[in-house]
MOPAC internal coordinates of N, CA, C and O (Angstrom, degrees):
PM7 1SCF
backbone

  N    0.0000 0     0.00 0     0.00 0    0    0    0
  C    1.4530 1     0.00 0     0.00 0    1    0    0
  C    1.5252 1   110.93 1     0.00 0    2    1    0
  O    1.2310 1   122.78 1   143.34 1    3    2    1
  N    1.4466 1   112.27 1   -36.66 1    3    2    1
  C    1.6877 1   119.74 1  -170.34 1    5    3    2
  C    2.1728 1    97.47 1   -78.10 1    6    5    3
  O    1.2310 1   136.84 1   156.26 1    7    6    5
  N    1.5221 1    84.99 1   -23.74 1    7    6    5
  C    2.1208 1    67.39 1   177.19 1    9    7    6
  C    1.8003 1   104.30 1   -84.48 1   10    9    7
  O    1.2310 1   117.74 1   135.26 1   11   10    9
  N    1.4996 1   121.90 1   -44.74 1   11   10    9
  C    1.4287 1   131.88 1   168.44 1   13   11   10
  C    1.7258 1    93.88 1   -23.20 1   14   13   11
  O    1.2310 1   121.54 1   122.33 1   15   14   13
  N    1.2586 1   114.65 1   -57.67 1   15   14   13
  C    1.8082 1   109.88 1  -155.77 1   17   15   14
  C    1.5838 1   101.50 1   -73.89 1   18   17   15
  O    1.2310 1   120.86 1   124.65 1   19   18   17
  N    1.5360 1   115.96 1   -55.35 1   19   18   17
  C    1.2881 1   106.34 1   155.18 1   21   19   18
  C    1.4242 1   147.80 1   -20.39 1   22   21   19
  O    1.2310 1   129.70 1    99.41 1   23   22   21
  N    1.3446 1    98.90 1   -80.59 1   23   22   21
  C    1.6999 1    99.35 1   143.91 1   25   23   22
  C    1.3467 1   120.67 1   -22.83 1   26   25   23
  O    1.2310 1   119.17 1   101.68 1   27   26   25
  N    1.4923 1   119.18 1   -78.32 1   27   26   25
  C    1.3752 1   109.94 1  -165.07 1   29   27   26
  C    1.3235 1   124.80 1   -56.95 1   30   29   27
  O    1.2310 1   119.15 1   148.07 1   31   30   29
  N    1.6392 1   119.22 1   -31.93 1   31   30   29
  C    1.2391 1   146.14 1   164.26 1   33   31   30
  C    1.9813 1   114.77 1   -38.96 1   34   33   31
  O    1.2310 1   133.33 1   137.96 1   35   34   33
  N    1.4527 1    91.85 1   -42.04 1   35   34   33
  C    1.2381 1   115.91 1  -173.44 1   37   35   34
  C    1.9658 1   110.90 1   -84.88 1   38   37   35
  O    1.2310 1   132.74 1   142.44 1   39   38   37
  N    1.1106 1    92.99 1   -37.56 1   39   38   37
  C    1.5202 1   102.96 1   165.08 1   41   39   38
  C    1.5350 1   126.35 1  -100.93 1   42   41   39
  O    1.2310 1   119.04 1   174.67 1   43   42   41
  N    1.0567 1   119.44 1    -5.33 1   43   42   41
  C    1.9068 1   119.10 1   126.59 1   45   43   42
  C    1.2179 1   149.94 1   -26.64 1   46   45   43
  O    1.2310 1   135.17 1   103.76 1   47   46   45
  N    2.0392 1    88.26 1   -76.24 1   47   46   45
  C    1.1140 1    92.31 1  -178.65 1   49   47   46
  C    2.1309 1   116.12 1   -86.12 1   50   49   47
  O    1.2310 1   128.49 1   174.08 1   51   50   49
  N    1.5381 1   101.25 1    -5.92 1   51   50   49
  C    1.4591 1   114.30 1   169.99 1   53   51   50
  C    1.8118 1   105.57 1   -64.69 1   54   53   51
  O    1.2310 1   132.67 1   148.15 1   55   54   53
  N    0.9736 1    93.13 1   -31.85 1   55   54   53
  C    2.0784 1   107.00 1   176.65 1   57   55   54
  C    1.5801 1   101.26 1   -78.17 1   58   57   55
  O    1.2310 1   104.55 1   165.49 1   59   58   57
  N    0.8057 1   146.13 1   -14.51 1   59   58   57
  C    1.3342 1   157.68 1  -163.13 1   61   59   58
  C    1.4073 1   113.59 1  -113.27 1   62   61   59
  O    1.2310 1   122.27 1   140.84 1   63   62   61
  N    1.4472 1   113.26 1   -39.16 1   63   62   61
  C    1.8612 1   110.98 1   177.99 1   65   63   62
  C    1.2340 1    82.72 1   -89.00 1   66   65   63
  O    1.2310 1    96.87 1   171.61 1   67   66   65
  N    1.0541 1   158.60 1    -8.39 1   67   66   65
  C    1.3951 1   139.09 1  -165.14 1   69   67   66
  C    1.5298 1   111.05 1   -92.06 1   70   69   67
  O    1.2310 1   131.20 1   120.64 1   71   70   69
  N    1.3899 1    95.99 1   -59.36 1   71   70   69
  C    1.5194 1   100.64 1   161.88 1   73   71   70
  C    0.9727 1   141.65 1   -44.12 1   74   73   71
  O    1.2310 1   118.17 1   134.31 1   75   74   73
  N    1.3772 1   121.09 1   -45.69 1   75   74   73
  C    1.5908 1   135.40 1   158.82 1   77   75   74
  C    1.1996 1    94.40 1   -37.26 1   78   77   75
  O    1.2310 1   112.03 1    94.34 1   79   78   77
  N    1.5935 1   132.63 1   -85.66 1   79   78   77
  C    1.3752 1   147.82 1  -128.23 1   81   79   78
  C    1.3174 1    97.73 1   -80.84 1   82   81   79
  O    1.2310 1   123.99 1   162.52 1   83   82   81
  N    1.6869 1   109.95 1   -17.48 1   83   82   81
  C    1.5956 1   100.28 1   169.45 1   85   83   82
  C    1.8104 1   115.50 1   -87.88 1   86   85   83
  O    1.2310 1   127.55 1   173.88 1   87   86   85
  N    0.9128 1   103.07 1    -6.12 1   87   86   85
  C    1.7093 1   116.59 1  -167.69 1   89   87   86
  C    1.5825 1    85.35 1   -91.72 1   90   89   87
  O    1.2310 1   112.08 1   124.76 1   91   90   89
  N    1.3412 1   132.55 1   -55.24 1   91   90   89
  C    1.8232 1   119.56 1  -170.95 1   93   91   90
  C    1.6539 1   101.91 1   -88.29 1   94   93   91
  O    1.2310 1   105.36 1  -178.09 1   95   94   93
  N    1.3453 1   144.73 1     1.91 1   95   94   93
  C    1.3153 1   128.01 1   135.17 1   97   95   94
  C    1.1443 1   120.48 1   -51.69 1   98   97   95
  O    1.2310 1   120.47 1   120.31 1   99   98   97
  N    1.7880 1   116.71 1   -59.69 1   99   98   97
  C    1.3939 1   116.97 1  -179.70 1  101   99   98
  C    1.4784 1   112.83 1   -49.86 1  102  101   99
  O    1.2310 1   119.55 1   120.58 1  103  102  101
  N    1.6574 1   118.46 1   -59.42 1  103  102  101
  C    0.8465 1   110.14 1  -167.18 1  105  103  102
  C    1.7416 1   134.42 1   -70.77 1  106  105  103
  O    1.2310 1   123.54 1  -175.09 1  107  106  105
  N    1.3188 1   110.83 1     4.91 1  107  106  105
  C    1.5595 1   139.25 1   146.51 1  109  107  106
  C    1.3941 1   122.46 1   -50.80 1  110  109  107
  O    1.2310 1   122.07 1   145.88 1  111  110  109
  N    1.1740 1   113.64 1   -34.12 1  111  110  109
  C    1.8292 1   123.39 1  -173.65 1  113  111  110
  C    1.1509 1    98.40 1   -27.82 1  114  113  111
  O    1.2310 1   123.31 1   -29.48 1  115  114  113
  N    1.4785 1   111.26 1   150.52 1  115  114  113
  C    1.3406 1   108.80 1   163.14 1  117  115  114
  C    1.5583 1   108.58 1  -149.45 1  118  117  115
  O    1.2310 1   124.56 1   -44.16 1  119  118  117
  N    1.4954 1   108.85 1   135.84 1  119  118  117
  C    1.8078 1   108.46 1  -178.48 1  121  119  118
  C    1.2949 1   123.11 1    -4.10 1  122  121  119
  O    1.2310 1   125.75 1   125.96 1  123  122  121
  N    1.3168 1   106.55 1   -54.04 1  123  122  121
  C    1.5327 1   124.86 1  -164.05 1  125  123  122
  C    1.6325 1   101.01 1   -79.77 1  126  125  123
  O    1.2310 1   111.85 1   152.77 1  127  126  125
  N    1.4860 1   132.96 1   -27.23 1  127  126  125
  C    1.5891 1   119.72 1   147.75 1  129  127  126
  C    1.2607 1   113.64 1   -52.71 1  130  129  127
  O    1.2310 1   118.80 1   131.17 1  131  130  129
  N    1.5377 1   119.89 1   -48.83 1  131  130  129
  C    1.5565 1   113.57 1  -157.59 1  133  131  130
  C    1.5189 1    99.04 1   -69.41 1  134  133  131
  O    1.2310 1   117.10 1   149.44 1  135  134  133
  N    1.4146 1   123.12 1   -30.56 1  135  134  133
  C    1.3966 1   108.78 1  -157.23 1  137  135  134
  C    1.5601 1   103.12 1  -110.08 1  138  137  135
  O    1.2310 1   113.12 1  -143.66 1  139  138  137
  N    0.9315 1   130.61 1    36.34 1  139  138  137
  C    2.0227 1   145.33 1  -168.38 1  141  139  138
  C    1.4682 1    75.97 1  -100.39 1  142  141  139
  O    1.2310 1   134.63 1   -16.87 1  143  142  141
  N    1.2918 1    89.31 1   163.13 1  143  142  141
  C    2.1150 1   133.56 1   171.98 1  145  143  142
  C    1.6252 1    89.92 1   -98.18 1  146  145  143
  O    1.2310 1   130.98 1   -68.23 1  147  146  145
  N    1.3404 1    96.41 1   111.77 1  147  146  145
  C    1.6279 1   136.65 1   177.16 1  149  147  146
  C    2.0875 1   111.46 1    41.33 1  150  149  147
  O    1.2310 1   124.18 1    34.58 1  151  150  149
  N    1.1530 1   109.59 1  -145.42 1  151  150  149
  C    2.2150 1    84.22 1  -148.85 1  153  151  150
  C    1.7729 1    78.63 1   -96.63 1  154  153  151
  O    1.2310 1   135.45 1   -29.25 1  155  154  153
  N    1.0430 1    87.70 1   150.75 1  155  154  153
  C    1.6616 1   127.37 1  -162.45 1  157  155  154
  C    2.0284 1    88.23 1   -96.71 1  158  157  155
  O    1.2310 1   122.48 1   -35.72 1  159  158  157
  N    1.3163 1   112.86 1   144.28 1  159  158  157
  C    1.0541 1   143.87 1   179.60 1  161  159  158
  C    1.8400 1    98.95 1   -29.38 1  162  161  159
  O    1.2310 1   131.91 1   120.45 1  163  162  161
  N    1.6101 1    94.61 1   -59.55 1  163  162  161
  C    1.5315 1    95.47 1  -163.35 1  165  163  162
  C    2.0071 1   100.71 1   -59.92 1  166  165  163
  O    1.2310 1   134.00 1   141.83 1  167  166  165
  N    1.3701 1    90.53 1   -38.17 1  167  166  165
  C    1.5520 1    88.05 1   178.73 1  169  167  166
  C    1.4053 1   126.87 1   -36.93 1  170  169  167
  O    1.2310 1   134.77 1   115.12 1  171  170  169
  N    1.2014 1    89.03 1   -64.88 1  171  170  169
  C    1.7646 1    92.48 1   160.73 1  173  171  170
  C    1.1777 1   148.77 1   -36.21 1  174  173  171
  O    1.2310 1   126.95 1    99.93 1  175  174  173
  N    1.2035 1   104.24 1   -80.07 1  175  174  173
  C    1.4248 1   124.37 1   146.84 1  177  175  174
  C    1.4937 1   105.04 1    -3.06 1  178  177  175
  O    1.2310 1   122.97 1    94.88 1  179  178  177
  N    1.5308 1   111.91 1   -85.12 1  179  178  177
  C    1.6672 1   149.81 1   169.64 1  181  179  178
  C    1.9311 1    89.79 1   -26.86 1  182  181  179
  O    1.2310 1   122.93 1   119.00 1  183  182  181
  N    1.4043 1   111.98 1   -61.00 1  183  182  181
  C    1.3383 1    93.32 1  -175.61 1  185  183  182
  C    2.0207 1   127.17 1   -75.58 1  186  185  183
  O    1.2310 1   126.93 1   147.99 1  187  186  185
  N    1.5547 1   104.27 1   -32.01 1  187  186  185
  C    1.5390 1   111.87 1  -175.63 1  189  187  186
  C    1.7714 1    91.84 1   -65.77 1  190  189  187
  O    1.2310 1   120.16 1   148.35 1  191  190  189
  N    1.0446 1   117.31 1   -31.65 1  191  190  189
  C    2.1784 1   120.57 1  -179.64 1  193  191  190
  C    1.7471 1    89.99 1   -57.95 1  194  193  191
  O    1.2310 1   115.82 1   116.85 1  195  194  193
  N    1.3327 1   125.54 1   -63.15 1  195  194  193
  C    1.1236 1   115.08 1  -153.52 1  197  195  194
  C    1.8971 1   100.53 1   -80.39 1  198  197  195
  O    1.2310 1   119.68 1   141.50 1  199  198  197
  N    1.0830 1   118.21 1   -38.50 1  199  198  197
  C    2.1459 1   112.70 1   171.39 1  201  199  198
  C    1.8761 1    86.60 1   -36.06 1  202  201  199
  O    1.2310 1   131.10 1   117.68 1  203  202  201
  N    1.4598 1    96.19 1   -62.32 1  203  202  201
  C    1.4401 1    99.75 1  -146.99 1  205  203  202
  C    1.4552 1   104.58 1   -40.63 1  206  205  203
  O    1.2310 1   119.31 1   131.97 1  207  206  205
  N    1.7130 1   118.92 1   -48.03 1  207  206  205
  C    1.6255 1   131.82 1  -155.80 1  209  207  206
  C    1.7587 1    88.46 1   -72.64 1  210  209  207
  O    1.2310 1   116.27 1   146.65 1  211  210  209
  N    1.4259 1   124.69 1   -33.35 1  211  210  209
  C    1.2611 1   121.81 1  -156.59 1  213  211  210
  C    1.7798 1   111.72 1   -68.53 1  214  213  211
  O    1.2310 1   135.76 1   143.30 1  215  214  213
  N    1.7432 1    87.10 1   -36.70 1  215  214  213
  C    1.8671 1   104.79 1   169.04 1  217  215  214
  C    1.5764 1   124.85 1   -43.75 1  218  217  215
  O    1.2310 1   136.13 1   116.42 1  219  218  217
  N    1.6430 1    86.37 1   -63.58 1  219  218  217
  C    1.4270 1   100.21 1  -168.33 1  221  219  218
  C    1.6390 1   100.79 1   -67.19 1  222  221  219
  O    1.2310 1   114.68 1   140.15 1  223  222  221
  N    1.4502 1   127.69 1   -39.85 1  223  222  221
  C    1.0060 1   112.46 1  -175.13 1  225  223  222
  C    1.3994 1   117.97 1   -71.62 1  226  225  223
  O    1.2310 1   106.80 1   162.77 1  227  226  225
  N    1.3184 1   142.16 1   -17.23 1  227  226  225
  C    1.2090 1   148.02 1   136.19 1  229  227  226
  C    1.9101 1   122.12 1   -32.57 1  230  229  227
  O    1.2310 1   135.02 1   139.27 1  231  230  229
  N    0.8570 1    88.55 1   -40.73 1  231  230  229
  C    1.5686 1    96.16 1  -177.14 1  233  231  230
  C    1.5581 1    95.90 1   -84.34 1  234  233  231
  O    1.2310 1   105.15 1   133.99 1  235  234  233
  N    1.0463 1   145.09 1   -46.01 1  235  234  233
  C    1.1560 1   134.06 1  -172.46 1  237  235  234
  C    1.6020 1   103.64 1   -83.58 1  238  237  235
  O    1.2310 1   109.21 1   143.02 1  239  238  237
  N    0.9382 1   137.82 1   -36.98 1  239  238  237
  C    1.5395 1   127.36 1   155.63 1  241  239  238
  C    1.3963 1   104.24 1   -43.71 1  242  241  239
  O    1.2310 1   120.84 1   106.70 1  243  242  241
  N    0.9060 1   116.00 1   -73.30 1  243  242  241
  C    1.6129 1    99.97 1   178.18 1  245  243  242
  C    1.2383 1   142.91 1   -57.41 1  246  245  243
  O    1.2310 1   122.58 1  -175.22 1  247  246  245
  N    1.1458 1   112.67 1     4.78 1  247  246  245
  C    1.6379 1   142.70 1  -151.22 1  249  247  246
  C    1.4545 1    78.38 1  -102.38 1  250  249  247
  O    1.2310 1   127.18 1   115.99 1  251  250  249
  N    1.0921 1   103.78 1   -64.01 1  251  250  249
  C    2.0756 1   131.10 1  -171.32 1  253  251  250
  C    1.2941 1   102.47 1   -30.99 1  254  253  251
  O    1.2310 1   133.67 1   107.21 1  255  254  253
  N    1.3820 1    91.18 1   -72.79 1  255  254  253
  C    1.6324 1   117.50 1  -170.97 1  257  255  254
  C    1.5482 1   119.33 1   -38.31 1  258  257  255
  O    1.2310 1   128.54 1   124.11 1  259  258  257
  N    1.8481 1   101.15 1   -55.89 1  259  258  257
  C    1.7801 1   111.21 1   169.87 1  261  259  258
  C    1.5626 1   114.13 1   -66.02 1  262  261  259
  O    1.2310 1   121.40 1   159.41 1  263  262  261
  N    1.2647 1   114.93 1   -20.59 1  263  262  261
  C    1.6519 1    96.62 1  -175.84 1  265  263  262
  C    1.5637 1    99.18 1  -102.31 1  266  265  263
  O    1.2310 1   112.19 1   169.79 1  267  266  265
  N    1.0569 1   132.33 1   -10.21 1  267  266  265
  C    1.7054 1   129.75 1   164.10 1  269  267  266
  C    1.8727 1   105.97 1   -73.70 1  270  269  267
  O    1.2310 1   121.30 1   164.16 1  271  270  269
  N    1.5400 1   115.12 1   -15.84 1  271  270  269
  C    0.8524 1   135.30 1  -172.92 1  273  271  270
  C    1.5952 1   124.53 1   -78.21 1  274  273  271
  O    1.2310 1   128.88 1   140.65 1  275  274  273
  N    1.4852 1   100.50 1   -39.35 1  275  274  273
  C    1.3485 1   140.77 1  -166.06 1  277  275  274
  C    1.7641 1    96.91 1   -97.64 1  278  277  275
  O    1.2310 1   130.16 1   110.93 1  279  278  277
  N    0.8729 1    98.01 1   -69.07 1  279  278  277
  C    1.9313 1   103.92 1   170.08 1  281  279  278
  C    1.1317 1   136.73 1   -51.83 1  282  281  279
  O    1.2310 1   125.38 1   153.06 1  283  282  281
  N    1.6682 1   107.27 1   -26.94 1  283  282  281
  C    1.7707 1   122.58 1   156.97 1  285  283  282
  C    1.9233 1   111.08 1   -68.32 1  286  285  283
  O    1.2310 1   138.59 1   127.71 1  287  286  285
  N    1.0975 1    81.56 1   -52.29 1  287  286  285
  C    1.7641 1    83.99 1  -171.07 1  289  287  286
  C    1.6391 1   108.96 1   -55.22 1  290  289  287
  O    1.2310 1   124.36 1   143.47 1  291  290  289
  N    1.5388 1   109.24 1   -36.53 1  291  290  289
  C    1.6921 1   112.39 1   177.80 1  293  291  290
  C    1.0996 1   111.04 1   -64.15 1  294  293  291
  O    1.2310 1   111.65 1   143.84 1  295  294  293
  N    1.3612 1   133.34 1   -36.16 1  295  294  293
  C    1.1903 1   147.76 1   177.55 1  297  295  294
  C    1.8029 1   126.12 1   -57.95 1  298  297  295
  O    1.2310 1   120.10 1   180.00 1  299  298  297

C-alpha cells in the first residue's frame, strides 16, 4: 500500500511538471508560430507535453482508483 501511495505521489507530481512546462511553451507563442504553413515546432512540442501530462494523469487516476480499492476491501 506504502509503494501504491508513492507511485501515485510520483505520478502527480510527474502530471504537474508536465503541465507547467506545457503552460511556458504555450505561453512563448509567438505571431510568427500562429501565422507559419502548418504547426510550427513549438506546436508540437506544446502537443507531445500535453499526450505526455494526459498519461501520467491517467495513471494516477488509476493509481487512485486501486488504493481506494485496496482500502475498501480492508475495511
Amino acid at each position: 500500500m506504502v509503494f501504491l501511495a508513492i507511485l501515485f505521489i510520483a505520478a502527480v507530481l510527474t502530471t504537474l511538471f508536465f503541465l507547467i512546462k506545457g503552460l511556458v511553451t504555450m505561453a512563448g507563442t509567438t505571431s510568427q508560430d500562429l501565422e507559419g504553413t502548418g504547426p510550427s515546432e513549438r506546436a508540437i512540442r506544446s502537443n507531445k507535453l500535453m499526450q505526455k501530462r494526459i498519461l501520467f494523469q491517467a495513471v494516477a487516476i488509476g493509481l487512485a482508483a486501486l488504493i481506494l480499492l485496496i482500502a475498501s476491501a480492508k475495511s
